[in-house]
LUMVO-90255 format. One record per residue (C-alpha): residue in one letter; y, x, z; residue number from 1. Coordinates in Angstrom, 2 decimals, always signed. Each point is the difference from the previous one (the first is absolute). Layout:
% residues N
+---------+---------+---------+---------+-----+
! residuo !       Y !       X !       Z ! num !
+---------+---------+---------+---------+-----+
!       A !       Y !       X !       Z ! NUM !
...
+---------+---------+---------+---------+-----+
END
This chain:
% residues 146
+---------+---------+---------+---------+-----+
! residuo !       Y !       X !       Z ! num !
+---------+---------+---------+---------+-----+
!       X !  +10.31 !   +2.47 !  -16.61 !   1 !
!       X !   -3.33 !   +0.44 !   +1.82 !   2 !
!       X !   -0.34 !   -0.26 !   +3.70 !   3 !
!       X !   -3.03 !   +0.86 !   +2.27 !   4 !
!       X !   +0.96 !   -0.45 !   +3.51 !   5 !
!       X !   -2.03 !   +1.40 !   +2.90 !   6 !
!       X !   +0.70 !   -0.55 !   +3.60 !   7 !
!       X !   -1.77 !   +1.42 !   +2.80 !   8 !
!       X !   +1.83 !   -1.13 !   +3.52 !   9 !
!       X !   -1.79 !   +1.76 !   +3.16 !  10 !
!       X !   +2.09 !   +0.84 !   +2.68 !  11 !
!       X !   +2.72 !   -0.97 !   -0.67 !  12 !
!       X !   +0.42 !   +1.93 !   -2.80 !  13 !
!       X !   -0.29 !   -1.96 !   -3.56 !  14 !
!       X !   -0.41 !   +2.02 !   -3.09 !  15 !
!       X !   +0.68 !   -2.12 !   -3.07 !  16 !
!       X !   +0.14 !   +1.90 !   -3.02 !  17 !
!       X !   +0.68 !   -1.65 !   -3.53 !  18 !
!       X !   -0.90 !   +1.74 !   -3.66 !  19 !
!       X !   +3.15 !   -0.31 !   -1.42 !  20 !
!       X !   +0.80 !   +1.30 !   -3.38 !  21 !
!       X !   +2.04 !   +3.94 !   +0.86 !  22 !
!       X !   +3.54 !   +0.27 !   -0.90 !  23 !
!       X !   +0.24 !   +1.62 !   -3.51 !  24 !
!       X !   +2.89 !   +2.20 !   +0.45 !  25 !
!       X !   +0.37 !   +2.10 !   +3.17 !  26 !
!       X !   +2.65 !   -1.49 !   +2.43 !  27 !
!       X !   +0.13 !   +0.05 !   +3.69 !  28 !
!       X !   +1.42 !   -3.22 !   +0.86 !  29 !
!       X !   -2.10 !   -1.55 !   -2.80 !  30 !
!       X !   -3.22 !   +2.01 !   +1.32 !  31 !
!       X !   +0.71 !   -1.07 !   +3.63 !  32 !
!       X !   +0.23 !   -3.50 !   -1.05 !  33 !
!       X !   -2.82 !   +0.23 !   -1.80 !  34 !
!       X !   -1.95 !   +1.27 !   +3.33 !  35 !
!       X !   +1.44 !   -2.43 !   +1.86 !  36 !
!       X !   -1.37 !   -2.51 !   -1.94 !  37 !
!       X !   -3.70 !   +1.55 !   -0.28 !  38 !
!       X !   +0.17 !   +0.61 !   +3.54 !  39 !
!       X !   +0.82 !   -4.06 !   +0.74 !  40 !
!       X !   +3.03 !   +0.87 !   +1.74 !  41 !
!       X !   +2.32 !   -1.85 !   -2.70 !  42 !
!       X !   -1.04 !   -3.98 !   +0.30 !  43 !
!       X !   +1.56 !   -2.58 !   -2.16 !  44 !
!       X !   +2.59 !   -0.98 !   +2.70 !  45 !
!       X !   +1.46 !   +3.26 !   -0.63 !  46 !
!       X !   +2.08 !   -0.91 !   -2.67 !  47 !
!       X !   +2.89 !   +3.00 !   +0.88 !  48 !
!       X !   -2.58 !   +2.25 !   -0.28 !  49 !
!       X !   +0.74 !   +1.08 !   +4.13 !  50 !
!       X !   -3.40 !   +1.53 !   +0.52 !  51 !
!       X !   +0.32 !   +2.66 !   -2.42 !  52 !
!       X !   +3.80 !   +0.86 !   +0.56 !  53 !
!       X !   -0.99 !   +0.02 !   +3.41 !  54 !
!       X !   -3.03 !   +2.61 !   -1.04 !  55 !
!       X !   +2.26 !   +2.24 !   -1.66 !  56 !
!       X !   +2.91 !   +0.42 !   +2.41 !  57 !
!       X !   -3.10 !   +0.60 !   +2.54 !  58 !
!       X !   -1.19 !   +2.38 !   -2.09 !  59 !
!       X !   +3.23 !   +1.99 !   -0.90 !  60 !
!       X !   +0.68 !   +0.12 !   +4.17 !  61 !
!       X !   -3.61 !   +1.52 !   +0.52 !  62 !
!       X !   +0.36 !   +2.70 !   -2.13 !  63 !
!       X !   +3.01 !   +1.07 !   +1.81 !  64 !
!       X !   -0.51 !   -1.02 !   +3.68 !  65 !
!       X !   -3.76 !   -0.84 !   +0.46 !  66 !
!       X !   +0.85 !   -2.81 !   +2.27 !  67 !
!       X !   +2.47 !   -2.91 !   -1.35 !  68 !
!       X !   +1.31 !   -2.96 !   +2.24 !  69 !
!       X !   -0.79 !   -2.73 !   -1.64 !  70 !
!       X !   +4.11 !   -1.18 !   +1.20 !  71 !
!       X !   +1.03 !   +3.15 !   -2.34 !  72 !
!       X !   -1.75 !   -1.93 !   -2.77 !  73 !
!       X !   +1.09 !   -3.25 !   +0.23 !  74 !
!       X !   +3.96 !   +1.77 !   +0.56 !  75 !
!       X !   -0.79 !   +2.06 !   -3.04 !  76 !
!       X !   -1.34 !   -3.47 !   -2.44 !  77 !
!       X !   +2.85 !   -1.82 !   +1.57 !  78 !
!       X !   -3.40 !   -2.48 !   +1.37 !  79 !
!       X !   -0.32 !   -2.22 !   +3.06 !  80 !
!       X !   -2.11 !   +2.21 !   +2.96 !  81 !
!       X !   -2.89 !   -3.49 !   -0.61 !  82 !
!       X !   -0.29 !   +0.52 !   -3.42 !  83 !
!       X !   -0.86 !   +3.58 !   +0.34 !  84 !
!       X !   -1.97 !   +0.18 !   +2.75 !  85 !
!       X !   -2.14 !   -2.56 !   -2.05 !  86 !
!       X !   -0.71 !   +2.06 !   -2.42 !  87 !
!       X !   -0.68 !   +3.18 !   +2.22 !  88 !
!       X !   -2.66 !   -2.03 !   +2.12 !  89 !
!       X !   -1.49 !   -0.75 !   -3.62 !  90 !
!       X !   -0.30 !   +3.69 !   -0.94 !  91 !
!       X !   -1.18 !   +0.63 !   +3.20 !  92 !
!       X !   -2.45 !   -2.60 !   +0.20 !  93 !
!       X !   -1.40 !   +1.54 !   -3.47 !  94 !
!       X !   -0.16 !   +3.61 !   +1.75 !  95 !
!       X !   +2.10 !   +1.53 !   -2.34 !  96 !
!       X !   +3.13 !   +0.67 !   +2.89 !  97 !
!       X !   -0.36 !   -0.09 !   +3.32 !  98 !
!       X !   +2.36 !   -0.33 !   +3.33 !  99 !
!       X !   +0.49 !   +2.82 !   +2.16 ! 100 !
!       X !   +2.03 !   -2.43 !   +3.14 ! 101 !
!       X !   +3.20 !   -0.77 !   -2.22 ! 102 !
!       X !   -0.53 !   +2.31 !   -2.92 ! 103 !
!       X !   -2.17 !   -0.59 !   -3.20 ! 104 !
!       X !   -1.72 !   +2.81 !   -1.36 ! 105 !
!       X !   -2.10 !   +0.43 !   -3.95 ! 106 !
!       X !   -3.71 !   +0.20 !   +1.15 ! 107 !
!       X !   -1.16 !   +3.56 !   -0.93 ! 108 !
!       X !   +4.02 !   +0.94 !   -0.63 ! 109 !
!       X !   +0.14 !   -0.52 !   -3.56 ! 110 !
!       X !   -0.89 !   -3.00 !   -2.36 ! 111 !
!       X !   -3.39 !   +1.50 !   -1.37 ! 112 !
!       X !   -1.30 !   +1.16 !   +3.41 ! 113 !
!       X !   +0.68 !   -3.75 !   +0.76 ! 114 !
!       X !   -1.88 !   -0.98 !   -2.89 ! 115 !
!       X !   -3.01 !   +1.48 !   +0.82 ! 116 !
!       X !   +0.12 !   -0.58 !   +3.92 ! 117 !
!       X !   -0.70 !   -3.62 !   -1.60 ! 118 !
!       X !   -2.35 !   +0.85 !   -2.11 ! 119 !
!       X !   -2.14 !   +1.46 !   +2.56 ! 120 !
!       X !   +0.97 !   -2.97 !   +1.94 ! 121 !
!       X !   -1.46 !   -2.41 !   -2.24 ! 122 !
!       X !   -2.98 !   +1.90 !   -0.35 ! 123 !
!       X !   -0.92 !   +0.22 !   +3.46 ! 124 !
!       X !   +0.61 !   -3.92 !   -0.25 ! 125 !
!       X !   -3.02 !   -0.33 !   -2.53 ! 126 !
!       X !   -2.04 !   +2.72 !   +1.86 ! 127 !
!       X !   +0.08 !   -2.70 !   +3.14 ! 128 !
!       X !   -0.69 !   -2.72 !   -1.96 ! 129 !
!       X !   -2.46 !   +1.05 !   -2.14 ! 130 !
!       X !   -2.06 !   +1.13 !   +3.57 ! 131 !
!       X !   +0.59 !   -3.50 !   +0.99 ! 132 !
!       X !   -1.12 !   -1.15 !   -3.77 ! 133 !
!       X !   -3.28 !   +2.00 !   +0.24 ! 134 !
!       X !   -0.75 !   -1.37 !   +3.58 ! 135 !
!       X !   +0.51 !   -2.91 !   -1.51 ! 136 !
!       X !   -2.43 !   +0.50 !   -2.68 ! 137 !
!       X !   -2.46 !   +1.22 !   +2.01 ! 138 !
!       X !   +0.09 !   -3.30 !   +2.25 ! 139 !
!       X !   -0.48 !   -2.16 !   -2.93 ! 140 !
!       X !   -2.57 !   +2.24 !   -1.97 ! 141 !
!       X !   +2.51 !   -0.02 !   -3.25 ! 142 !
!       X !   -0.52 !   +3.04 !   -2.58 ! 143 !
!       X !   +2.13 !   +1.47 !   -2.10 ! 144 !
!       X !   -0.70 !   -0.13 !   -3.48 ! 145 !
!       X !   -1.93 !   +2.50 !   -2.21 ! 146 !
+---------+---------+---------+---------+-----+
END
């Protein structure tokens, strides 16, 4: 298996996102596990797989009632409240949820809008630093190459 792993943390908000090899056959616990895992939000410690269980009842809640307690998922996966606000604070910290006072709610209200609300994210991540990266530059009188 291959991994890249990038990580951008600004604000709070950490983006790691690992090439992973896709799932070969299409199915939705398997493909949310696989996200999970490019998205960093599955570590090693996670032996029970909790993060993406956690992901999915999230998920199935949102595209009913918009707004989920994160109490109705740690009732629902039979989980101690700790464990799962854990893992909520991790999706949040990666911007792909976020926390409306007690509720959690899908950035962009579904998993692709999320997707790319990261994506542009990340890029205005590099557009910063590569400002800073050309000041840089210019200080120290380095060229790029021809």
């Amino acid at each position: 298996m291959f991994i890249y792993e990038f990580c951008v943390l600004l604000c709070m908000q950490q983006i790691i996102i690992r090439q992973l090899e896709k799932p070969r056959e299409k199915d939705v616990h398997g493909d949310i596990d696989w996200m999970c895992n490019s998205f960093g939000l599955s570590s090693g410690r996670d032996i029970s797989a909790t993060a993406p269980r956690i992901f999915y009842d999230l998920l199935e809640r949102v595209a009913r009632e918009m707004r989920v307690p994160s109490e109705a998922i740690a009732e629902d996966l039979l989980l101690n409240q700790a464990i799962v606000n854990h893992h909520i604070r991790n999706f949040a910290n990666s911007g792909i949820v976020y926390r409306e006072r007690k509720l959690i709610c899908l950035r962009g209200g579904s998993v692709k809008s999320a997707v790319e609300e990261l994506r542009k994210d990340a890029n205005r991540m590099f557009d910063d630093i590569g400002v800073i990266a050309e000041e840089i530059d210019v200080m120290l009188g380095l060229k790029n190459r021809e």
